[in-house]
C-alpha positions as CSV (number, residue, x, y, z in Angstrom):
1,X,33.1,-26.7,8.4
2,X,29.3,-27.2,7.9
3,X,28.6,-29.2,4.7
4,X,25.3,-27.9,4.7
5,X,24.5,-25.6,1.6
6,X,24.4,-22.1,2.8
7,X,21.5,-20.6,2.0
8,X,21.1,-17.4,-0.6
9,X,19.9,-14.3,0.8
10,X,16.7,-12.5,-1.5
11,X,15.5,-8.8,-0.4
12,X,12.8,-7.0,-1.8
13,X,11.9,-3.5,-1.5
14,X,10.0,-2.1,1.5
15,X,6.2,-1.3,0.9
16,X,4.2,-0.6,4.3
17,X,4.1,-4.5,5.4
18,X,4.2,-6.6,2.7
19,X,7.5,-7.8,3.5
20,X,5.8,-10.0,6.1
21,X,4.1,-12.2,3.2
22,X,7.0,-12.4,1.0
23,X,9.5,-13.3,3.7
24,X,6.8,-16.1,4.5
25,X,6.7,-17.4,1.4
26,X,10.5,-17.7,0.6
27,X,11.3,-19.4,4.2
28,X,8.8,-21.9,3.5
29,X,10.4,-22.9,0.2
30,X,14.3,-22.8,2.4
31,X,15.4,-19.7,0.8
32,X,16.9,-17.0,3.2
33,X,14.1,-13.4,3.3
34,X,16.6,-10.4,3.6
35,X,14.9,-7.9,5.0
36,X,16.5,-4.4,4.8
37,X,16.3,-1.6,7.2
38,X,12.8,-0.2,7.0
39,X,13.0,2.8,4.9
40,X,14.3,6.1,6.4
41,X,15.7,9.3,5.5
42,X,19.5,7.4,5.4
43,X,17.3,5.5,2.5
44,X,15.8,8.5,0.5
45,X,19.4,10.3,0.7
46,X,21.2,7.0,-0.8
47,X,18.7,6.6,-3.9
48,X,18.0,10.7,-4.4
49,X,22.0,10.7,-4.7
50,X,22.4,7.7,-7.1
51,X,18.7,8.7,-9.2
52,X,18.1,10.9,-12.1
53,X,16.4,14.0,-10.8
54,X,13.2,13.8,-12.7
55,X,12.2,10.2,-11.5
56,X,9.6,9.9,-9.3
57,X,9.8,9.4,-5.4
58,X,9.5,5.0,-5.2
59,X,12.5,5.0,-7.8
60,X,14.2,6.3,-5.4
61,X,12.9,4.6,-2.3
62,X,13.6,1.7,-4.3
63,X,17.2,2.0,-5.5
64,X,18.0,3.1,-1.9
65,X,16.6,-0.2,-0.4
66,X,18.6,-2.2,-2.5
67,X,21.8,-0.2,-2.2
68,X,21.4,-1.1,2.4
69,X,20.4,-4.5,1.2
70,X,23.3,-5.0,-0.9
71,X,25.2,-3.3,1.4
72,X,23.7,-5.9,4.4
73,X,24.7,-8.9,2.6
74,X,22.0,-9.7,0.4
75,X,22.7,-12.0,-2.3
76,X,19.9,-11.3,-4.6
77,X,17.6,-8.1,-5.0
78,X,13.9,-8.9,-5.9
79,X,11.8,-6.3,-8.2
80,X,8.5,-6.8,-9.9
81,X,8.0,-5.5,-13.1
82,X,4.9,-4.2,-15.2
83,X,3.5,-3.9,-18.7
84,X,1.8,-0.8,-19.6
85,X,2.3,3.0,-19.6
86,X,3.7,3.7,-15.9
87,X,7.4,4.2,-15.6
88,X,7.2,1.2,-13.5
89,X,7.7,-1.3,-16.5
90,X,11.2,0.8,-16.8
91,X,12.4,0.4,-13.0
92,X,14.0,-3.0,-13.2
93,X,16.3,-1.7,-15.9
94,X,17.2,1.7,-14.7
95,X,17.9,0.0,-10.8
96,X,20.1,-2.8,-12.4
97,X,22.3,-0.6,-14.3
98,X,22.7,1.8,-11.6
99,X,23.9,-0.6,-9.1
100,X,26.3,-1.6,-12.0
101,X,27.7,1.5,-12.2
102,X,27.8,2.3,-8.7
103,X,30.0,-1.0,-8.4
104,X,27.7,-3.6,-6.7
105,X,27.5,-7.1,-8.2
106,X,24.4,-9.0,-6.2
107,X,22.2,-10.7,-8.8
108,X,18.9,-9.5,-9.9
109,X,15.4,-10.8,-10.4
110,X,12.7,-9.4,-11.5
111,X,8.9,-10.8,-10.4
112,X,6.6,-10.1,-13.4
113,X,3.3,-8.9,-12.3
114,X,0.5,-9.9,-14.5
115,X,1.7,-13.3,-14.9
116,X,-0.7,-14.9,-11.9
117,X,-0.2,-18.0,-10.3
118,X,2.5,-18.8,-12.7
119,X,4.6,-15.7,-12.6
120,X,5.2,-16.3,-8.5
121,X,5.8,-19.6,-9.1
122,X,8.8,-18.9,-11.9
123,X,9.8,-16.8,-9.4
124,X,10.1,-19.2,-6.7
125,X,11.5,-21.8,-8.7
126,X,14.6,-19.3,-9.9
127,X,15.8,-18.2,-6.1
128,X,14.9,-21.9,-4.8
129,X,16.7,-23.6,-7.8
130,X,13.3,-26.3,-6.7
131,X,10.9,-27.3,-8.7
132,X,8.4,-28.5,-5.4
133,X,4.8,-27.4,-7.3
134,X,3.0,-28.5,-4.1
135,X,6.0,-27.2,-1.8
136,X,5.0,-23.2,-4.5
137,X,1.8,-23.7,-3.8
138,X,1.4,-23.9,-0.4
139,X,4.3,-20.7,0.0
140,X,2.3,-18.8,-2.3
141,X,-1.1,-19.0,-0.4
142,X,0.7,-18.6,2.5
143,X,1.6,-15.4,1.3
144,X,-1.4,-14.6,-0.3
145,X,-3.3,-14.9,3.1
146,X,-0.9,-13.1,5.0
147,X,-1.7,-9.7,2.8
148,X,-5.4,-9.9,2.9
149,X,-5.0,-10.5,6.6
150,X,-2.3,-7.9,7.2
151,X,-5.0,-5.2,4.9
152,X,-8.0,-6.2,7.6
153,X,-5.6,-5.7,10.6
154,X,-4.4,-2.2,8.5
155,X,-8.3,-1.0,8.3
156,X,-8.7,-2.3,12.0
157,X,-5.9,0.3,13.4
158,X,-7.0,2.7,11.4
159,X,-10.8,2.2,12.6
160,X,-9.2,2.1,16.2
161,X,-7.2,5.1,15.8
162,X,-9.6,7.3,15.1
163,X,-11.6,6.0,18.6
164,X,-8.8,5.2,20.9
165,X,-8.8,6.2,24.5
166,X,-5.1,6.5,25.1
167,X,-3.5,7.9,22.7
168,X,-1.0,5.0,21.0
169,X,-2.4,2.4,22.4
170,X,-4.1,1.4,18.8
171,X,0.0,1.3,17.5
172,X,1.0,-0.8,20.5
173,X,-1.6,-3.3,19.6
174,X,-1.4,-3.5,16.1
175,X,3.0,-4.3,16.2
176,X,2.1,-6.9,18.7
177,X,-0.1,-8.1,15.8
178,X,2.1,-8.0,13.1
179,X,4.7,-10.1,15.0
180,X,2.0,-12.9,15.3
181,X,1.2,-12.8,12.0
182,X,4.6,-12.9,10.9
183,X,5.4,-16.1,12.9
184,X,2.7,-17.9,11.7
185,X,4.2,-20.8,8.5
186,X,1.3,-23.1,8.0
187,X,-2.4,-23.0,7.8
188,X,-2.9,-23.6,11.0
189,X,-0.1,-21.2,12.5
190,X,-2.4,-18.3,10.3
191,X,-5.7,-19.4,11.9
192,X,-4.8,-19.3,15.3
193,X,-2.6,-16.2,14.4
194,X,-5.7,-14.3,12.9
195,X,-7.7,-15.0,15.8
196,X,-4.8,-13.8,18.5
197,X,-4.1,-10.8,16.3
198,X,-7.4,-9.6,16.4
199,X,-8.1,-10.4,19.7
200,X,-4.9,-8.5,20.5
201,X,-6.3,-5.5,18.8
202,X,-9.6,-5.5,20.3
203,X,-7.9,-4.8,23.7
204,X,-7.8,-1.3,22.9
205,X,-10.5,1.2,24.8
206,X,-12.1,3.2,22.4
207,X,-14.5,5.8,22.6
208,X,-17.8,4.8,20.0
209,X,-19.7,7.9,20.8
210,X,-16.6,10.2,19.4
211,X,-17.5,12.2,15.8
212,X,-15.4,10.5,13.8
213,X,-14.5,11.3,9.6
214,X,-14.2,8.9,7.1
215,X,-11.8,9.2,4.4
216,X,-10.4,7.6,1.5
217,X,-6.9,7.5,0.8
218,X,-5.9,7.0,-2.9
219,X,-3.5,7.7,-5.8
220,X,-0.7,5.7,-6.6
221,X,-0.4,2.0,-5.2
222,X,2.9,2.6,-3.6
223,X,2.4,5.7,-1.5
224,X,-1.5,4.8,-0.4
225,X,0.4,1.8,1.2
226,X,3.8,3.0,2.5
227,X,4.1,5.1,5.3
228,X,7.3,6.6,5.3
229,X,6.8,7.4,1.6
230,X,3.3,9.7,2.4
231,X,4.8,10.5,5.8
232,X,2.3,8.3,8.0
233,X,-0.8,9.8,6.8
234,X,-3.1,7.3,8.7
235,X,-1.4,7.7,11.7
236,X,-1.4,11.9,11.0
237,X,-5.2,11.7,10.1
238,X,-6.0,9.4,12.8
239,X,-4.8,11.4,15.5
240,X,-7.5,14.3,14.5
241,X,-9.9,12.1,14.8
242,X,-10.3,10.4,11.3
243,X,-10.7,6.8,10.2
244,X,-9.3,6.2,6.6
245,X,-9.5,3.7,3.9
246,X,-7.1,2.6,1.9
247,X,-8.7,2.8,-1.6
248,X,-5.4,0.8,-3.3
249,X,-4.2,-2.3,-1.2
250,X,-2.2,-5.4,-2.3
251,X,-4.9,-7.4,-1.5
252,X,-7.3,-5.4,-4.0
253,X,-4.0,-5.6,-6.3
254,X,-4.1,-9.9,-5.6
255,X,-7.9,-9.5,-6.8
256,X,-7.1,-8.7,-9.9
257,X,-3.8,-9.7,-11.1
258,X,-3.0,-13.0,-9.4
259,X,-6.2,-14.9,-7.8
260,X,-8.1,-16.6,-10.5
261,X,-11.3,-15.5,-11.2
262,X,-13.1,-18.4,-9.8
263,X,-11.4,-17.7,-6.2
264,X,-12.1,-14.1,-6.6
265,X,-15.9,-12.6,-4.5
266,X,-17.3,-9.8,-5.5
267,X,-16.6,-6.8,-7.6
268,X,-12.5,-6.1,-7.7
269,X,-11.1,-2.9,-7.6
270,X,-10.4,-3.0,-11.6
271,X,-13.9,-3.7,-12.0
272,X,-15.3,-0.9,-10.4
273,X,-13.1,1.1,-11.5
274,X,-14.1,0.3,-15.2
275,X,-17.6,0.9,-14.5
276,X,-17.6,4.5,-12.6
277,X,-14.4,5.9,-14.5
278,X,-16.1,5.8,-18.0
279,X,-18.0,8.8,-18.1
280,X,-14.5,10.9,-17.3
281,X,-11.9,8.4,-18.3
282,X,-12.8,6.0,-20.9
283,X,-9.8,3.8,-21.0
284,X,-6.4,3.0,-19.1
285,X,-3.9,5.0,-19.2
286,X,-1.4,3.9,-16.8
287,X,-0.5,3.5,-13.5
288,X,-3.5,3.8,-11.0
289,X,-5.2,7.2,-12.8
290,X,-8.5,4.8,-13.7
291,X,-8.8,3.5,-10.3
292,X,-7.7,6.9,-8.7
293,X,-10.7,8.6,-10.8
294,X,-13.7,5.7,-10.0
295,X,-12.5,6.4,-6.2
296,X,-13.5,9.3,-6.3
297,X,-16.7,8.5,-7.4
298,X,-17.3,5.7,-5.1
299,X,-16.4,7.9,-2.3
300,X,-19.5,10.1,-3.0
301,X,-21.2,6.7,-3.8
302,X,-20.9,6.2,0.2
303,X,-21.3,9.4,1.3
304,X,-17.6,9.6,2.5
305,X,-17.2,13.1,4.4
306,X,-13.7,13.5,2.0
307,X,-11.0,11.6,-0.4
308,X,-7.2,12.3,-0.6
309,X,-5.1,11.9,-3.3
310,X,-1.6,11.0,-2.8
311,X,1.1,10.8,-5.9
312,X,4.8,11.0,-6.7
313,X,5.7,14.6,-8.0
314,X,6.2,14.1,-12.3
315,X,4.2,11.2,-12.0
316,X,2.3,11.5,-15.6
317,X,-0.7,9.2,-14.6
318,X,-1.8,10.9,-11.4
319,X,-1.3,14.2,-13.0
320,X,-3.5,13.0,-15.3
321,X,-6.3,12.0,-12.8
322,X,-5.9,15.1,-10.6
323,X,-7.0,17.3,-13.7
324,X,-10.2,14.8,-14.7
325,X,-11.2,15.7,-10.7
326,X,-12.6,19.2,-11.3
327,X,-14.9,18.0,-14.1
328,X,-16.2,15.4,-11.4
329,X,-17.1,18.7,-9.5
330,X,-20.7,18.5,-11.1
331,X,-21.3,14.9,-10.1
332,X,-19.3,13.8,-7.4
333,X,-20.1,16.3,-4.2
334,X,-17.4,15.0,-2.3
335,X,-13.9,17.7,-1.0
336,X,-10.8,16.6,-2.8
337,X,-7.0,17.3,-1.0
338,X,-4.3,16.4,-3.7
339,X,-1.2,16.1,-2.5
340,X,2.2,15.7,-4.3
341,X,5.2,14.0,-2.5
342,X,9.1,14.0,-3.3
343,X,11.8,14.3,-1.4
344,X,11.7,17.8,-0.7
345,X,8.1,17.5,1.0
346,X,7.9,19.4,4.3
347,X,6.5,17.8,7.4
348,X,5.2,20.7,8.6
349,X,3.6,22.2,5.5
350,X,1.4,18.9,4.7
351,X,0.3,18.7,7.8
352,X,-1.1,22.1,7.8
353,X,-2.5,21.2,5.0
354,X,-4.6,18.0,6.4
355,X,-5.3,20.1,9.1
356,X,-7.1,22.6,7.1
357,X,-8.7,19.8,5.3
358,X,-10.3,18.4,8.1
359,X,-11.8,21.5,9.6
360,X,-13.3,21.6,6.3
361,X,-14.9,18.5,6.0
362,X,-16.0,19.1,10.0
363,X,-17.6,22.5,8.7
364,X,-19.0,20.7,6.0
365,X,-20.7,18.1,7.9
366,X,-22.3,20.1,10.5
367,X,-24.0,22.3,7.6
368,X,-25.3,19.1,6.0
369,X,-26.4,17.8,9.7
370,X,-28.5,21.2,10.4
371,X,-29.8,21.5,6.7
372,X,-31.1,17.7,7.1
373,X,-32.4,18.4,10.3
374,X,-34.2,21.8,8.9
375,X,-35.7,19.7,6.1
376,X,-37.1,16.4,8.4
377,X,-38.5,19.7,11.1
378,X,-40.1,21.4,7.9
379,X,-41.9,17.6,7.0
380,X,-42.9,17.1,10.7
């Protein structure tokens, strides 16, 4: 027999692609990443069944991660927690007893978000059982870079998408991608491994001279950023000939929770969204409503052809925002598609529904094209 330790095994929950950074960061300090199977409708059925009905969609998501985790061999589950008025701060709680009571005894941790530098390296230090400071530091920015670098190669598909010759090719290119990325463990791996990634998805023939939309994509962090969750919006969107932008990313999240201020370059998310929220929303009220109401007012900022608001159906915070948006009406000329997710969401329904959203916006830019043209013929 081996007398080498064996080696714990820590899952997290699935969120788009993010377990590419945290898997990075716990092989570096020789702890074994779990990664469960990427969500699916086996997932949503296992945490709908084991959830109180009320609670919104991630709960669930959640819960049922865990449960194929645990079920996969995983020694510990992983689960950030939050301060403030989102249910979120009540998750690690309501998970842990239910995978009591359902009869499953892995250990739990819980990542406090909030807590910066020093929160990921408590955390590191608890499933390591290490106390290596340099050893944390150089996981965490490993980790750190892989999210801003897996956000730029998430805006790049999403540009390419929109512009791409043969249909899929833009998918093709950016998996090939990730899998660089995620092989890359030191600073030099994740140089070279930005540079192949990027080169990888600039191989793609696009077509600049199609009429492309731009859209912003916000509402609550989770469902902007997971694709099974708001049913692959960017890929649905980009096939109609839209590119999208991902108002709420974990790298905007980094910004302003974790990365001190003196690492930090220009105006984060929070930021802005303090400055244009105020005149509709004067203070925080939990989960992402501020930020969800300042996009919207940076979109018409930009001149964004439309914005679309994704949250969890009982979500109090986003139900919040989506009734502050019609008083934007007389400020903000910009068209608004709110959409609610839960479990019982119909494929085909929402995408009727982003269908007849973009015709709009197409309508609605070709009568802004002629009425500009009209008023530079009328100067001339």
């Amino acid at each position: 027999m081996s007398s080498e330790k064996k080696k714990i095994k820590v899952a997290f929950p699935h969120m788009g692609t993010i377990y590419v950074a945290w898997s990075a960061a716990l092989r570096k300090v020789g702890v074994e990443p779990f990664i469960p199977p990427y969500t699916s409708k086996k997932t949503l059925s296992l945490g709908t069944k084991n959830s109180p009905e009320a609670i919104c969609l991630p709960y669930k998501l959640i819960l049922g991660n865990f449960i194929e985790a645990i079920e996969g061999g995983a020694d510990y589950v992983a689960m950030i927690a939050s301060p403030g008025c989102c249910r979120l701060g009540e998750y690690g709680a309501c998970i842990n007893n239910a995978l009591k009571d359902m009869g499953y005894h892995a250990n739990y941790l819980e990542l406090t978000l909030y807590d910066g530098i020093k929160g990921l390296y408590d955390f590191l230090v608890k499933v390591s059982g290490k106390k290596d400071y340099v050893l944390f530091t150089k996981a965490i920015i490993l980790a750190i870079r892989k999210v801003f670098l897996l956000d730029d190669l998430q805006a790049k598909l999403s540009y390419c998408r929109a512009r791409e010759v043969v249909y899929g090719d833009s998918e093709k290119a950016f998996k090939k991608a990730l899998k660089i990325v995620d092989e890359a463990m030191n600073t030099r791996q994740m140089n070279k491994a930005k540079e192949l990634a990027f080169a990888e998805m600039d191989k793609v023939k696009l077509d600049e001279t199609r009429d492309v939309l731009h859209v912003d994509i916000t509402g609550e962090i989770y469902l902007v950023c997971d694709r099974f969750s708001n049913q692959d919006i960017v890929k649905e969107l980009g096939k109609m000939g839209v590119e999208t932008r991902k108002s709420l990313t974990v790298s905007g999240f980094l910004k302003d929770a974790i990365i001190p201020k003196i690492f930090r370059k220009g105006e984060t998310h929070l930021q802005r969204a303090n400055r244009l929220a105020k005149p509709y929303l004067m203070r925080d009220i939990g989960g992402d409503a501020l930020e969800c109401v300042s996009d919207v007012a940076y979109a018409d900022e930009r001149g964004i052809d439309g914005i679309i608001h994704i949250s969890p159906f009982t979500c109090m915070p986003e139900i919040m925002s989506q009734n502050i948006f019609p008083a934007m009406r007389e400020n903000c000329d910009v068209p608004i598609l709110p959409l609610i997710m839960d479990e019982q969401t119909g494929k085909a329904g929402y995408l009727t529904r982003l269908e007849a959203f973009v015709d709009l916006m197409r309508r609605r830019k070709r009568k802004n094209a002629m009425k500009n043209k009209k008023q530079l013929d009328s100067i001339k």
